[in-house]
Every structure is written in C-alpha cells, then in structure tokens.
C-alpha positions in Angstrom: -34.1 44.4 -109.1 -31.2 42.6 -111.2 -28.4 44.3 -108.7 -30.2 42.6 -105.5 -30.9 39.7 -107.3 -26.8 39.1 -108.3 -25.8 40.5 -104.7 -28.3 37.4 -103.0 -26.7 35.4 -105.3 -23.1 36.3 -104.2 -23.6 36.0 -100.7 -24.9 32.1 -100.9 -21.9 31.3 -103.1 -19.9 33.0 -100.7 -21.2 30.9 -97.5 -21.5 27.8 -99.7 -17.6 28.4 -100.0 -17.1 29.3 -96.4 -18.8 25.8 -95.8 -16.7 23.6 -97.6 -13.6 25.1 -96.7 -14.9 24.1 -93.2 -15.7 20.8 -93.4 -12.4 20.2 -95.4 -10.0 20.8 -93.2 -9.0 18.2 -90.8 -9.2 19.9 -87.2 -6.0 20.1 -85.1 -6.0 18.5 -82.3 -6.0 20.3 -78.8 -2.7 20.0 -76.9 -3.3 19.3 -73.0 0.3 20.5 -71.4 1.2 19.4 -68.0 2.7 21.8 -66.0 4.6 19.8 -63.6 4.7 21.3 -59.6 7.4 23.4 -58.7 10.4 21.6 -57.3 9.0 18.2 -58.9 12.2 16.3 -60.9 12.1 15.7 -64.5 13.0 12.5 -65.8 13.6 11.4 -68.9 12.2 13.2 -72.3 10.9 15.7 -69.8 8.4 13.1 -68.1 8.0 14.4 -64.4 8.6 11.7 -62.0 5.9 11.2 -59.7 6.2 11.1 -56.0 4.7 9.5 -53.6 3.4 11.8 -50.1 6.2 10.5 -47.2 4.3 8.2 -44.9 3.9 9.7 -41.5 5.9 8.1 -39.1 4.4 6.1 -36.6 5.5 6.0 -33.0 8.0 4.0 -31.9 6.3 1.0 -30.0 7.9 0.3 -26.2 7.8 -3.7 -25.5 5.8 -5.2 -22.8 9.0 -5.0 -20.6 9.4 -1.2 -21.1 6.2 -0.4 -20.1 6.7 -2.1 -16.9 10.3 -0.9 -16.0 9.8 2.2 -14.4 11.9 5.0 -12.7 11.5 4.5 -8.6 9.5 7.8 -8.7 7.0 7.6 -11.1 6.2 4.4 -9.3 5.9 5.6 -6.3 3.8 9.1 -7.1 1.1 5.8 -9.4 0.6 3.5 -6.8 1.3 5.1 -3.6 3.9 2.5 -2.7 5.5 3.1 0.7 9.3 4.2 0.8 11.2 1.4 1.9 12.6 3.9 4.8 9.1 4.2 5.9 9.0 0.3 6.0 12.1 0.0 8.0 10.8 2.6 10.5 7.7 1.2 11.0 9.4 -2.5 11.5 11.6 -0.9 13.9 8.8 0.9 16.0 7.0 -2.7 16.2 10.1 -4.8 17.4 10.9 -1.6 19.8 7.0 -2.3 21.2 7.0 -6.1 21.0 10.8 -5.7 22.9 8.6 -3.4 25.6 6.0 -5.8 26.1 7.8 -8.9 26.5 10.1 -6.7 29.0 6.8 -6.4 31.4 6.0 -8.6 34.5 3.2 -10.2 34.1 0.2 -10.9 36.6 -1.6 -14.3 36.7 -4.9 -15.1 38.3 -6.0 -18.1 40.8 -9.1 -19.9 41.0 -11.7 -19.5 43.4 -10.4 -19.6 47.2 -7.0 -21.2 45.6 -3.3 -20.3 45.5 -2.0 -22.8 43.8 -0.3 -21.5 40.2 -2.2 -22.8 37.5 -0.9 -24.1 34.6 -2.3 -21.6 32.3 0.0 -19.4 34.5 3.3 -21.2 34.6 4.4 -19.5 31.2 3.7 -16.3 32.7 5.9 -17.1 35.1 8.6 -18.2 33.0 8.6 -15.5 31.3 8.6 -13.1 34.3 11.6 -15.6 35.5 13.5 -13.8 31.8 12.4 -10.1 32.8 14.6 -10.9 36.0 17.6 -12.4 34.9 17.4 -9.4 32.4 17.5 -6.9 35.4 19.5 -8.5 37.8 18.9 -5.1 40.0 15.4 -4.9 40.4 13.6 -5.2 43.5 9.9 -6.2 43.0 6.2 -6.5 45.2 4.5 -9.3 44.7 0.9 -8.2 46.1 -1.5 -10.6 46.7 -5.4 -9.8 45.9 -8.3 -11.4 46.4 -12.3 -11.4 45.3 -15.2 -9.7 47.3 -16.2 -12.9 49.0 -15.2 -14.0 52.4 -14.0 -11.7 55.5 -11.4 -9.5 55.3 -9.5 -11.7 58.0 -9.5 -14.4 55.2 -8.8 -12.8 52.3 -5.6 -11.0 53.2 -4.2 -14.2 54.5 -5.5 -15.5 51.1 -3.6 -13.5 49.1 -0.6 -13.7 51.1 -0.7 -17.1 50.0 -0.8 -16.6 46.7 1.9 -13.7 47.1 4.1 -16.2 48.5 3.6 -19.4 46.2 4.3 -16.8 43.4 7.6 -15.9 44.8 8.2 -19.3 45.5 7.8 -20.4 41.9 10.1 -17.6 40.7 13.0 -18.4 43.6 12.8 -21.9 42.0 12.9 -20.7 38.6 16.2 -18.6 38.8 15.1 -15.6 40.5 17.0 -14.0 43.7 15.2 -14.6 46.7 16.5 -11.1 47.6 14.9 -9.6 44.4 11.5 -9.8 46.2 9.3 -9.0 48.3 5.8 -9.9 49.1 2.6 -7.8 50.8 -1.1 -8.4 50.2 -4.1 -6.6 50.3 -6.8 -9.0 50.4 -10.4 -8.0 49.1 -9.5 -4.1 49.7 -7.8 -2.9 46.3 -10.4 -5.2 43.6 -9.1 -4.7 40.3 -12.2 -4.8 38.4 -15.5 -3.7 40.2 -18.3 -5.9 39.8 -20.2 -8.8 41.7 -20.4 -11.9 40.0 -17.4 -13.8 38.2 -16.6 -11.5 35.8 -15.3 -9.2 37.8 -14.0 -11.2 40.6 -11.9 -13.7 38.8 -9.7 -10.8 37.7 -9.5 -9.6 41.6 -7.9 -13.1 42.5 -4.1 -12.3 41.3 -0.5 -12.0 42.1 0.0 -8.6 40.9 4.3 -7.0 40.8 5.4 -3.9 41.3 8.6 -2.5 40.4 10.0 -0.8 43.8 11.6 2.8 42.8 15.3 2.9 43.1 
C-alpha cells in the first residue's frame, strides 16, 4: 500500500514537470518556404520576380479604307457585278440593233380616202431619204394600199396615188428617181384584218420593198 502510494505520487510530479517544461518554452515559429516555379528568375536575396501572363495579342484592325479596297475578284464573286467585257458586248449588240433599225425603210399611213403625206410622216420620210443615200444601189417598190371601203376600181387608183406622192416626196428629198418604182394593190393585200378603224387605218399605207438584186 506505501509502494503504490509513492509510485502515484511519482507519476503526478512527473506530469507536473512535463507541464511546465511545456508551457516554458517559447514555441518556434513555423517557416512557410516558397518554392518558386520552374524557370521563374530570382532576383535579389533570392526574391522571385513575379511575372505577369503575356497579353494575348489582339488582331490587327484594317481601317475603313481597307475594308473597302478589294481585289477585282472577290468583288465580283460578292456582288455579282457584271465584267466590264460583258458590258462592252452588250453595248455593242444594242448599237449593232439600233444601227439595224434605223437602216429600215419605213412605211407611213394616210388618212381616210387621202394621199396627201402627213406631217406625222414627213420624218419617216426623211429618214427613209438617209437609208437611200446610204445605198446608192438599191432599187425599191413603193406599194400603195388601201382600207376595205370603196370599190376595188377606187381603191387601186387610190393607192397608186399615195404610191406616187410618196415617191414624189423622196425624188425631192435626194432620192434617184431611178431608185424607184411604184405598184399598188388597192383593198386586196389589208395589212391588218379587221372592220372598223383599227384595222383599217393601218391598211391605208405606202409600204417599200427592197427589189432582189
């Protein structure tokens, strides 16, 4: 009973010891080490130098101007322009048929049981007075038509009347008497069929016919 009594009494000294030797001694700080990045430089006392992540380049802005200005092609496949080849033939195809047109004779009409040239048909005329001095060689018909009404009697003197003060107005315009010729055919060869004015006031003409060579 003594032994356990001096062995309790051992152990609290012993832990009473233990304690104080704790609480004594000052406690060493913890040392936080920095392990610097592989490849990171070292500046001065060993203090890594910090860098800062490259900023991403940015596209290089093209100017107003640049965006405009083009290569010919790239224009061309974006707006569907037309080649300037294409242009020129097409220009040349409509002078070729404005050049064929204006190289016709033209007819011109007469009023109603008339064969007087009208004035609305003097510029015709003047320009059919151009298509001759342009082809000094032709020979041409001058045929004289008429409308339904009236006897056949009196229409094809009719529209040798107005075959003839056709031919008349050319002569005196310029024209080679022997360049032409004059026939008519009346009421018998109506070039619009129909029986009221809309048909017949495009029967009463002076129509011209080239004559083969």
């Amino acid at each position: 009973m003594r032994r356990m009594s001096r062995v309790w009494i051992g152990s609290t000294i012993a832990l009473a010891v233990t304690a104080l030797f704790l609480t004594g001694c000052p406690k060493r700080p913890e040392v936080v080490e920095t392990v610097p990045p592989p490849g990171a430089q070292q500046g001065q006392a060993g203090v890594p130098v910090i860098q800062l992540a490259p900023k991403p380049a940015t596209p290089t802005e093209k100017s107003p101007t640049e965006v405009a200005v083009q290569a010919p092609e790239a224009r061309l496949g974006e707006t569907g322009a037309v080649p300037e080849v294409k242009i020129a033939e097409t220009e040349v195809r409509h002078d070729a048929s404005a050049a064929a047109q204006a190289s016709e004779l033209k007819d011109i009409y007469f009023d109603f049981d008339q064969s007087a040239i009208r004035e609305d048909s003097k510029q015709l005329l003047h320009g059919n007075v151009e298509w001759f001095k342009q082809n000094a060689a032709a020979k041409v018909i001058i045929e004289g038509h008429c409308d339904e009404r009236g006897s056949s009697e009196y229409n094809l003197a009719l529209g040798q009347r107005r075959a003839k003060s056709t031919r008349d107005y050319l002569v005196a315009g310029g024209v080679p008497a022997n360049q032409i010729s004059t026939i008519s055919y009346g009421k018998e060869r109506p070039f619009v069929q129909g029986h009221d004015e809309s048909a017949w006031r495009w029967n009463r003409r002076a129509h011209f016919v080239r004559q083969a060579k």
